[in-house]
C-alpha positions in Angstrom: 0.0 0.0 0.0 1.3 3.4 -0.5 1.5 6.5 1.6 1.3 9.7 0.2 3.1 12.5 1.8 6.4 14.9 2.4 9.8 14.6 3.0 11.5 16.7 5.0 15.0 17.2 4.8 16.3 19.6 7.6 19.7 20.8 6.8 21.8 22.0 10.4 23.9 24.8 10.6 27.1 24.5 12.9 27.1 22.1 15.9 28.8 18.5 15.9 25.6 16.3 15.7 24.4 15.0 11.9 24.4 17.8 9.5 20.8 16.4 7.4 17.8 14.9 9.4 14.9 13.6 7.1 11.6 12.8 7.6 8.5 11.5 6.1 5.0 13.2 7.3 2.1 11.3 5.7 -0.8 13.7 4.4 -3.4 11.3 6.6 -1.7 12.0 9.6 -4.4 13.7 12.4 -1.5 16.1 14.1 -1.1 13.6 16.8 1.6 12.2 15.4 5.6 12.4 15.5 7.4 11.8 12.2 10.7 9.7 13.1 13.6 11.2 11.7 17.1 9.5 10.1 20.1 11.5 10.5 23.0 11.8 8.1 26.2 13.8 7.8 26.9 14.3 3.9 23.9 14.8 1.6 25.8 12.2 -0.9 24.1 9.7 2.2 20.9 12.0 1.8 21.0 10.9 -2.2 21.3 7.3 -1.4 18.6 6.8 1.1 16.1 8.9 -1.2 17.0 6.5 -3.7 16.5 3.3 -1.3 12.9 4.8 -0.7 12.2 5.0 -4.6 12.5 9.1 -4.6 13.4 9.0 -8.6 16.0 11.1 -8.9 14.3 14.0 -11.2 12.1 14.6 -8.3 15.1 14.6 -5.1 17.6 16.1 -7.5 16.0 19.8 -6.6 16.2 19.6 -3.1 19.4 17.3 -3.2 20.7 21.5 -4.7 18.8 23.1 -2.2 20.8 21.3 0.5 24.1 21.4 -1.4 23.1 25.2 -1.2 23.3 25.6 2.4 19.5 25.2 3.1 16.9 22.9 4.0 14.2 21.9 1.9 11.5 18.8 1.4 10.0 17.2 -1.9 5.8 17.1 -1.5 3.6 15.0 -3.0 5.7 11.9 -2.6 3.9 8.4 -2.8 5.7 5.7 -0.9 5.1 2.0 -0.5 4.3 1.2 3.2 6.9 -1.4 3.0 9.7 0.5 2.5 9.0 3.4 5.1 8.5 1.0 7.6 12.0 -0.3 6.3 13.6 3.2 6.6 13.1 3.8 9.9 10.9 6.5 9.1 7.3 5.0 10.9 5.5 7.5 12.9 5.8 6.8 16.7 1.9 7.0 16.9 1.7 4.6 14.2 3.8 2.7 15.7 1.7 2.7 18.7 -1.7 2.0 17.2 0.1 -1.2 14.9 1.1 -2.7 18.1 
């Protein structure tokens, strides 16, 4: 089944933790939940696990600049098997909750 939604790519400025974190917020989501959040410290890592999610690269490649740019930035309207987000890490913690 797939999940449509955002991915958020949050690009840190300074401090000695991960440099990208990136997220996935589904559009069904009620605002109770918490999107979980992968962490990565070169967006060449930030290209590979878009790609392992099935992000084609014509759609990442615009916010893959964006980062590369110095900013943040997050790619809407992405559809993603249910399979693969649960794979990623990238479950909500409330969704979590209510598979358990």
């Amino acid at each position: 089944m797939a999940i449509d939604g955002t991915i958020r790519i949050h690009r840190s400025i300074g401090g000695t933790g991960a440099a990208f974190r990136v997220s996935f917020v589904p559009y069904d989501t009620d605002g109770e939940t918490t999107a979980s959040v992968r962490s990565f410290h070169e967006v060449q890592q930030v290209r590979a696990f878009l790609k392992t999610l099935g992000v084609p690269t014509q759609i990442s490649a615009d916010a893959l600049r964006q980062l590369a740019a110095g900013r943040s930035a997050s790619i809407p309207n992405v559809s993603l098997d249910e399979d693969d987000v649960k794979d990623a890490g990238l479950v909500s913690t409330m969704a979590k909750a209510k598979a358990s």
